[in-house]
N, C-alpha and C positions, 0 to 999 in steps of 0.2 A: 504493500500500500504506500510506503514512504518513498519507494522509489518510483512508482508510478506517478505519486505528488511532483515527488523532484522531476521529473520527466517534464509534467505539465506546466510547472514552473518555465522550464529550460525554455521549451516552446515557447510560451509565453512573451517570455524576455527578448528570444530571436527573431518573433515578430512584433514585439516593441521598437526593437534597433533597427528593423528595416523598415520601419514605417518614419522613422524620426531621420533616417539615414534619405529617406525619401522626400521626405518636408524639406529636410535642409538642401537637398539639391535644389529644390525649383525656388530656393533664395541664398540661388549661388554669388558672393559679393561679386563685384567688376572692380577693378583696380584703375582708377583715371589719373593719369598725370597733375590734376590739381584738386586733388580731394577737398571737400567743405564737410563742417563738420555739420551734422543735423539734428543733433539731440536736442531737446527741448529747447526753448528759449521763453524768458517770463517773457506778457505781455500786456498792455495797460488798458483794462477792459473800457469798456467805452458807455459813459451813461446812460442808458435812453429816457430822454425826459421831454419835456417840452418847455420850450423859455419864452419868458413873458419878457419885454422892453417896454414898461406901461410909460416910460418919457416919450417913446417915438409910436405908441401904441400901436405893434409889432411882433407876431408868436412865431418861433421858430421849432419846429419837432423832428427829433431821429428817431421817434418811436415805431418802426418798420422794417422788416428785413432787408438788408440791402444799405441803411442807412449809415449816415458818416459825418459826424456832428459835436463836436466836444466840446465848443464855451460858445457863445452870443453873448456879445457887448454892445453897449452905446458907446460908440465913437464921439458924435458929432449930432445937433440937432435932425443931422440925415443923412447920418450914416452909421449900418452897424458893423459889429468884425464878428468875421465868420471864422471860428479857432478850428483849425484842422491841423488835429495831428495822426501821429501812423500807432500800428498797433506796438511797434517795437522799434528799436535802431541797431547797427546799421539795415538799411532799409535803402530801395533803388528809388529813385525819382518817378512816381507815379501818384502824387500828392491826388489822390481820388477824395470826393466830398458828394453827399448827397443827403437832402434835407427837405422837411416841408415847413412853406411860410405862409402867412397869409395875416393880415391887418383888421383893427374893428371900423374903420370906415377904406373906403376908396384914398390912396394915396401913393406918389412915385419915393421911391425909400433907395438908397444905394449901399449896396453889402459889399463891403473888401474882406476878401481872401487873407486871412493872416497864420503862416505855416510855420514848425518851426524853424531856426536857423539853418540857411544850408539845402535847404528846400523852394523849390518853385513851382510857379501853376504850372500844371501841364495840360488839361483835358476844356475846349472850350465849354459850356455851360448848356447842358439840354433842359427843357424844361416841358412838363408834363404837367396840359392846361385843358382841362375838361377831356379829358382820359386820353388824348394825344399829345405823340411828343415832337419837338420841333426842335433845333435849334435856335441859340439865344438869337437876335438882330445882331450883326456885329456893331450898328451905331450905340450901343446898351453894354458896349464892353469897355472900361479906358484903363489905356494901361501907364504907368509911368515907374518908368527904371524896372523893377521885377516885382512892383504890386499893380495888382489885378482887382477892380471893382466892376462891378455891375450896377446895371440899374433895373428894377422890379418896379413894376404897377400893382400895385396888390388891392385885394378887397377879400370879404370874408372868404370866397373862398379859395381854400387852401392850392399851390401850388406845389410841386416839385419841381427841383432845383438840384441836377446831378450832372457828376463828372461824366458819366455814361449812362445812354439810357440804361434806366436797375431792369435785372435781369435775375430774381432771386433763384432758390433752389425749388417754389415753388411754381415760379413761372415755368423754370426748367421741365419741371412737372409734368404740367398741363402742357408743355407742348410737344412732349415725347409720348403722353398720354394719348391724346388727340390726333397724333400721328401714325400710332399705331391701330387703330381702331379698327378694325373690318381685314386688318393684316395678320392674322395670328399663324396663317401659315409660312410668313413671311418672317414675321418678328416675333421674338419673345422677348419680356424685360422681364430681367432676374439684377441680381445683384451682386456684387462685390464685398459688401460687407458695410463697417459704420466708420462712421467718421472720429475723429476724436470725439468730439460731442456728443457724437451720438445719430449722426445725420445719414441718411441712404447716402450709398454709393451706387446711383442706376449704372444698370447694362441693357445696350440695346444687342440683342444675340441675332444678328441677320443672316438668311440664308433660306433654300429649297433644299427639300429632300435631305437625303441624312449624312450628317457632320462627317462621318468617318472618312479621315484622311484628307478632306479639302485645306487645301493652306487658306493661310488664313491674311485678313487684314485687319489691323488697330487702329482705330481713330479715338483720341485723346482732346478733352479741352478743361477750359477754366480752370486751370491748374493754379493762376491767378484772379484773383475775383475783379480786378476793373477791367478784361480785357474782351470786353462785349463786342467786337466789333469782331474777329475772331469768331467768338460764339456764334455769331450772322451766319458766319462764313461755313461752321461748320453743320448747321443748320440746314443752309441750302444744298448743302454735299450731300446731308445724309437724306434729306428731302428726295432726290434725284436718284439716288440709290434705290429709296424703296417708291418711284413712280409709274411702275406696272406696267412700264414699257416694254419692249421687245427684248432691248438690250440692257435694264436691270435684272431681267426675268432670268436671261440664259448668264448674265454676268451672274447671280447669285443661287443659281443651278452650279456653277463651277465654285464658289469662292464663297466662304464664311465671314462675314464681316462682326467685330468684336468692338463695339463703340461705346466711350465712357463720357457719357453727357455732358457731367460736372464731378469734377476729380477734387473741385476742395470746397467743396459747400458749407460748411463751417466758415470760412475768411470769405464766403460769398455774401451770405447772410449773415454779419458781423461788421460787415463795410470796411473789409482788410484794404489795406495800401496793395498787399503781395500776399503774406503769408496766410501760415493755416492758423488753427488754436493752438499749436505749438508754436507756433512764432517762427514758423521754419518756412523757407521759400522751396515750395515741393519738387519745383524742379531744378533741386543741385541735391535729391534724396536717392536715384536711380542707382544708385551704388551698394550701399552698407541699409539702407529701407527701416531708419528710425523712424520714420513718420507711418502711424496706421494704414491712411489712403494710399501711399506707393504703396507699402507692402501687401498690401488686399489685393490691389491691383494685378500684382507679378505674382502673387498667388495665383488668382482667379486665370490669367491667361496661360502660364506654364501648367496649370492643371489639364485646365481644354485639352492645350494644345498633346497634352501626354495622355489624356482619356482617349481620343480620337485619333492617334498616330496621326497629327497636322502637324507642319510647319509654319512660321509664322514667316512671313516674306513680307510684309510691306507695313510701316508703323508713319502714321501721318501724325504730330502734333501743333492743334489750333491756337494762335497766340494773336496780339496785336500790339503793335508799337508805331513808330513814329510814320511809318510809313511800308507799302508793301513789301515783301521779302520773302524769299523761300532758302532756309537757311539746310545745305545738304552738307553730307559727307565727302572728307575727299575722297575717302576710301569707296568705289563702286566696283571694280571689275572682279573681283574673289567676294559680292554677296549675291543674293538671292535672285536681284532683276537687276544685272550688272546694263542694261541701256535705257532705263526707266526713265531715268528723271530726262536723260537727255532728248529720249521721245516724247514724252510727256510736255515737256516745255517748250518743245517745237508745235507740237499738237494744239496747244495752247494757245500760242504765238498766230496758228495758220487760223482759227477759230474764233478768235475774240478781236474784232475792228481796231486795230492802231496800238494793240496791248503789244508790251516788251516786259520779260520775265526780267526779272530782278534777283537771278539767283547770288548766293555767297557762299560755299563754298570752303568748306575747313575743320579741322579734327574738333572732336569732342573730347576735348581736354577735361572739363568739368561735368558732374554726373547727369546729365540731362536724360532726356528721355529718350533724343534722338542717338545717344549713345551707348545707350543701352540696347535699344533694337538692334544696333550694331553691334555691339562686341557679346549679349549675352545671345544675340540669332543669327547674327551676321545679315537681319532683313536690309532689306533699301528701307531709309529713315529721312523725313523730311520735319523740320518746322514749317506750316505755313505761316505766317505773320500776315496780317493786314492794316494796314494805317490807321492810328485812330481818326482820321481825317476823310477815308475813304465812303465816300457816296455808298446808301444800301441796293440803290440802283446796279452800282460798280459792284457791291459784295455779293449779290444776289447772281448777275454774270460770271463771273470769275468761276467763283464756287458752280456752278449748275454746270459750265464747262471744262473746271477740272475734275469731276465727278463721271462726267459724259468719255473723257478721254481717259480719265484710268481704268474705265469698264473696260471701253475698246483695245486699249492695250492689255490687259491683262486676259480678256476673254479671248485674243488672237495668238497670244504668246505660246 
């Protein structure tokens, strides 16, 4: 009997070590030439209240997800200061703010921007007025030396007033919700796991017929919570992917697509500068995977990809900054679609009126995400980037035709 125990034991233990011997492979570190460290970072939570200026009789609120709001002052018989500060430092220049105002009579009121040291505006001023959003006037902007005022017409009701149209985790929601509807053969949302907080981490699981063995493609966004323009972008990709076309149909008849909506929803709905609730900028985590969201992430897709003997060949991630960009590897001919990008952005080029690619081109030194599909798959890895400046006219194109030509390339390959 005692050695039947010990027997069972034994077993026991040797399928312990191979299931932990198995965990830790699919988070196998990567080694980058300029390692960042990612372990927690404090952060200076941010009040949500609403402020009364009863001299300039004036309410300012960040009570909403998305918002970005830390003092309201009286300046000036007409004008107040708008305190933005970031969740933590150091911290990249993406001084995001968003807020609701509104007055108890009709009056023109002028808000300046006041950031801390070291920090500048960056994002012109959207505003969301009777459930639309527009851009500020730029006659309602003035700027001198590196402070930024506005000017607002207010009445009771309330306006918003943000860096980027807000784009919560529940917008995110309802619009992968809404997208999927009448698709279930097409899509599944499952998930990833939780956030710090405590937040979904959706997954849009695209595909026909059954996963086994189809390679795969990744699409990643909001890794950054102000970089909405981006989010547009990836939006209308993924839009076009599942459009019931001819060539979505037979593109996801061959190819599995694995799409992570919003990767840090916690610093989405928090109104982060950059980071998560750890205070970490998630994408310099693709390495050593301190932060929850990577690590669920490279969980969730090394599992697929090992349940379904796939590989994973192509990792697109959606960003936005000062201006368009598609930021590749130098490294292409030893990976996966060693003439992709180069097709791709010709395809691009011959398809969209007067457009010129803006590739750049260079190693992933630091832990990103595009370097991770590369050195833990050896996939072809793209950042797309789009202007915070860019027309949704422009983001809506772009997007519908690089989606349009990576079916084609990859359905023909």
């Amino acid at each position: 009997m005692k050695s039947k125990l010990k027997n069972t034991v034994k077993l026991f233990s040797v399928i312990g070590i191979f299931f932990y011997l198995n965990a830790c492979s699919n988070l196998k570190e990567i080694d980058f030439d300029i390692p960042v460290d990612t372990t927690n970072k404090t952060i200076i939570k941010q009040v949500k209240q609403t402020y009364s200026l009863r001299d300039l009789g004036i309410f300012a609120s960040n009570e909403f997800d998305g918002a970005r709001l830390n003092d309201f002052q009286v300046k000036n018989d007409s004008t107040a200061l708008l305190i933005i500060n970031p969740e933590n430092v150091p911290i990249n220049n993406s001084a995001y703010y968003a807020f609701k105002t509104w007055s108890n009579t009709p009056k023109t009121v002028y808000y300046e921007f006041k950031y801390p040291k070291g920090y500048r505006h960056r994002y012109i001023p959207k505003l969301k007025i009777n459930n639309n959003w527009s851009v500020i006037d730029s006659t309602s902007i003035i700027k001198k030396d590196s402070i930024v005022t506005i000017k607002l017409n207010l009445t009771k009701e309330p306006i918003i007033v943000a860096a980027q149209e807000v784009q919560s985790s529940t917008d995110v929601l309802n619009w992968y919700s809404n997208l999927s509807k009448n698709k279930k053969d097409i899509v599944t949302i499952t998930s990833a796991g939780k956030s710090t907080l405590g937040r979904n981490l959706p997954v849009l699981d695209m595909g026909l017929g059954n996963k086994k063995e189809k390679e795969v493609v990744v699409l990643l966004t909001r890794q950054h919570p102000p970089e909405v323009t981006g989010f547009y972008a990836y939006q209308y990709f993924v839009e076009t992917l599942l459009n019931d076309s001819e060539l979505s149909n037979n593109f996801l008849s061959k190819y599995r697509v694995l799409a992570f909506p919003i990767m840090n929803p916690d610093g989405v709905d928090l109104g982060h500068w950059r980071h998560n609730a750890g205070g970490v900028d998630l994408n310099r985590d693709w390495s050593v995977y301190n932060q929850p969201e990577i690590k669920q992430t490279i969980k969730f897709i090394n599992k697929e990809l090992k349940k379904n003997n796939s590989k994973l060949i192509l990792g697109l991630d959606f960003h936005s900054t000062w201006y368009d960009v598609f930021y590749t590897n130098d490294e292409t001919v030893s990976t996966t679609l060693p003439k992709f990008n180069e097709d791709w952005f010709k395809a691009l080029e011959n398809n969209i009126p007067n457009y010129k690619v803006n590739e750049v081109p260079g190693k992933s030194t630091k832990p990103v995400s595009k370097g991770w599909f590369l050195y833990a798959h050896n996939a072809t890895s793209i950042t797309y980037e789009i202007g915070d400046k860019t027309p949704k006219d422009s983001i809506k194109l772009i997007s519908k035709v690089s989606a349009e030509q990576m079916m084609n390339i990859l359905f023909n390959k």
